[in-house]
C-alpha positions in Angstrom: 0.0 0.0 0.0 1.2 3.6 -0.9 0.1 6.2 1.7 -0.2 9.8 0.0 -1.1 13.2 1.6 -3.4 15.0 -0.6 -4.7 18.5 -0.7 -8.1 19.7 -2.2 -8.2 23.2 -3.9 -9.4 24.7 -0.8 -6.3 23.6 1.0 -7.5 20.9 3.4 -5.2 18.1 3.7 -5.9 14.5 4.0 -4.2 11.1 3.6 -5.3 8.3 1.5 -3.8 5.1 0.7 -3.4 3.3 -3.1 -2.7 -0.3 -3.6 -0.5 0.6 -6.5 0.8 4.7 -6.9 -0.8 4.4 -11.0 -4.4 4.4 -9.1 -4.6 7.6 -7.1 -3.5 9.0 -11.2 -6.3 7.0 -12.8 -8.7 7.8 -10.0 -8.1 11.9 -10.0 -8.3 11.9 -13.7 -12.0 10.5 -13.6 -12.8 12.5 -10.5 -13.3 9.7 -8.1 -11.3 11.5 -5.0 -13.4 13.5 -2.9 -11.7 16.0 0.1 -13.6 14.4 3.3 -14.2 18.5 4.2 -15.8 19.9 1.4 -16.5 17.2 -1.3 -13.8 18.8 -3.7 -12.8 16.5 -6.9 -9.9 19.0 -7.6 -7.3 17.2 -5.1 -3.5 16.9 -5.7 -0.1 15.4 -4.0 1.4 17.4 -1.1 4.7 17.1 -0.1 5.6 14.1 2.1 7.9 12.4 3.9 8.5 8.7 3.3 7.5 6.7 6.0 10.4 4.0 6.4 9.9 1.8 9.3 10.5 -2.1 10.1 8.3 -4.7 8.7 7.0 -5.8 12.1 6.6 -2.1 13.1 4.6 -1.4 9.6 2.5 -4.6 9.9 1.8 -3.9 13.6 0.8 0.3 13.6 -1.2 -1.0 10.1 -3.5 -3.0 12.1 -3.7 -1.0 14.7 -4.6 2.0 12.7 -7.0 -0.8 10.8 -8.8 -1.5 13.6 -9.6 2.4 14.9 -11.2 2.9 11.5 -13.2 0.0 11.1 -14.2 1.7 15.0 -15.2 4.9 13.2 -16.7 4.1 10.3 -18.9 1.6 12.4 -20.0 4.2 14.4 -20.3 6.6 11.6 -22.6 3.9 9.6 -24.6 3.3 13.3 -25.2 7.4 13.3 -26.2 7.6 9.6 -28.8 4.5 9.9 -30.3 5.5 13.1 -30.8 9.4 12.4 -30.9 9.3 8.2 -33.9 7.9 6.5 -32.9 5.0 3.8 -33.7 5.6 0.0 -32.1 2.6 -1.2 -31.1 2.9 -5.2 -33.5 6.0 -5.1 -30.7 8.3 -3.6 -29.7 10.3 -6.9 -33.3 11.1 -7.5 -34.0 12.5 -4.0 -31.5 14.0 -3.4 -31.9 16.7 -6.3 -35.6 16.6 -4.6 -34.5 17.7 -1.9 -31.7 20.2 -3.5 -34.2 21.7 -5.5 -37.2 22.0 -3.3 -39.4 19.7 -4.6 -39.7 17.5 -1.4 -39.2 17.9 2.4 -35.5 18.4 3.6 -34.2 15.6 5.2 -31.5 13.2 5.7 -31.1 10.6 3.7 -28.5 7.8 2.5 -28.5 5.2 -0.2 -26.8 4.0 -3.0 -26.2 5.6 -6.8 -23.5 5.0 -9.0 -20.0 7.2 -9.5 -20.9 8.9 -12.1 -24.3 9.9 -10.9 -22.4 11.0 -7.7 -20.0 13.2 -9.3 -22.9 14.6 -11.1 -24.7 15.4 -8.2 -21.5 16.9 -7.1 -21.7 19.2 -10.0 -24.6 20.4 -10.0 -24.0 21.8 -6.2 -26.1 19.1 -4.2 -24.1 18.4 -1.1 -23.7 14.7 -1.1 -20.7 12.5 0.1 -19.7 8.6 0.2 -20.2 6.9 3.4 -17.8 4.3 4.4 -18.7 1.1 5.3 -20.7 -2.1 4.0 -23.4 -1.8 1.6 -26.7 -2.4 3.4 -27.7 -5.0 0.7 -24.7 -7.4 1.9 -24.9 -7.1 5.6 -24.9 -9.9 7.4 
């Protein structure tokens, strides 16, 4: 895995990690990188340090840091499905709905595709990915 610290166009800095360093390049290109502040698609590198540790020292604080995430984004996904109403694949469509007045403002999560996502982006309705398992394959 390839760590990178990235910076949106309004500055806010964030670290994401790649299997392979050709992905964050394809990814940016097709706008798939959002800033987790703003939603911004217009991210670049920042200047980093390498990080050059032992193996056993990497494998260990990657597991660690593993484990606190999979704490957030639990608790994140626990927030989101207790105080956001569900719209399943309907999301894209209520969303701009809601964006454009035409129903009740409200929370709501669900599915839609990339594209339609970035679109959404576009056209100024405040939308973001949530982390976590898709409610379709929960166990």
């Amino acid at each position: 895995m390839i760590k990178y610290n990235l910076k949106c166009k309004n500055n806010h800095n964030f670290d994401v990690w790649f299997s392979e360093s050709s992905n964050f390049e394809k990814q940016n290109k097709k706008n798939l990188i959002f800033c987790p502040k703003c939603n911004s698609t217009k991210i670049e590198k920042s200047i980093m340090a390498p990080n050059i540790g032992s193996k056993k020292q990497s494998y260990t604080n990657t597991l660690k840091t593993e484990k606190i995430y999979e704490k957030i984004i639990k608790n994140f996904r626990k927030h989101v499905e207790k105080n956001f109403e569900y719209v399943g694949d309907k999301f894209a469509d209520e969303a701009r709905a809601i964006h454009y007045g035409e129903k009740e403002e409200r929370e709501i999560y669900g599915e839609t595709s990339v594209e339609e996502a970035v679109d959404l982006i576009e056209e100024g309705v405040n939308v973001s990915p949530i982390p976590g398992v898709d409610p379709k394959l929960k166990n």
